[in-house]
N, C-alpha and C positions, 0 to 999 in steps of 0.2 A: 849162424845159428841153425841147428838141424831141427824142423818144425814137424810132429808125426802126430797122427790122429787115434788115438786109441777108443774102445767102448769099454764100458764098465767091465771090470774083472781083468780086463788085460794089463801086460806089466811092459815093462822097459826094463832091459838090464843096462847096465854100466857098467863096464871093466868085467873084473870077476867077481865083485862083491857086492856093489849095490843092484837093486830092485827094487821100482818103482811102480806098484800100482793103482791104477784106474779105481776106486771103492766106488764113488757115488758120482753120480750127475743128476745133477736136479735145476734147473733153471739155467743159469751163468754162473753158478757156481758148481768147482769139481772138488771132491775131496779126495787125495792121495794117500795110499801109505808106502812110506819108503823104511827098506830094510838097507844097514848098510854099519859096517863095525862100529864100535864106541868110541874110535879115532878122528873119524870123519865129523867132517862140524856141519849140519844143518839147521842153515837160518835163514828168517822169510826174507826176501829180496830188501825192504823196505828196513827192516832192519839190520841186514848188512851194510846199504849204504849208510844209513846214519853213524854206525861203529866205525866205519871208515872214514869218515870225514872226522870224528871225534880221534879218533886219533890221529889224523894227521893235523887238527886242530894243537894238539897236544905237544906232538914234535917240531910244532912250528912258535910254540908258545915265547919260546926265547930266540926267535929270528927278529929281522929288522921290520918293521910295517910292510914294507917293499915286498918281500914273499909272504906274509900274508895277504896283501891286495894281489899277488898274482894266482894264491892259492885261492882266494874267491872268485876270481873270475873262473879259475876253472872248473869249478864247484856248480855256477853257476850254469857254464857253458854244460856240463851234465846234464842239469835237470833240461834244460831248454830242448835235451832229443827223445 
């Protein structure tokens, strides 16, 4: 993970299309805005993991218990770092 410290107003690019910048800082919280095509999926971290585990809840729906107990453990093992 590439870790960079910005101040308000300043941006971050990515690739050639996206930019990400710095709006506000007030407390612990930062507010972003990111420009970036209508292709590109942007979602909060918290709910991307949830979408992923739902679906791989889903593709596992018709497995044996057996890969679902080893798909919880490593579900588990996630959250635990």
């Amino acid at each position: 993970m590439l870790v960079l410290s910005r101040k308000e107003g300043e941006k971050l690019v990515i690739g050639d299309n996206i930019v990400i910048t710095v709006n506000r800082i007030a407390g612990n919280r930062v507010a972003i805005g990111i420009e970036a095509p209508r292709e590109v999926s942007i979602v909060r971290g918290e709910l991307d993991q949830r979408d992923s585990v739902d679906r791989v809840s889903k593709d596992l729906a018709g497995a044996p218990n057996s890969a679902m107990l080893e798909h919880d453990i490593a579900v588990a093992g996630q959250a635990e770092r």
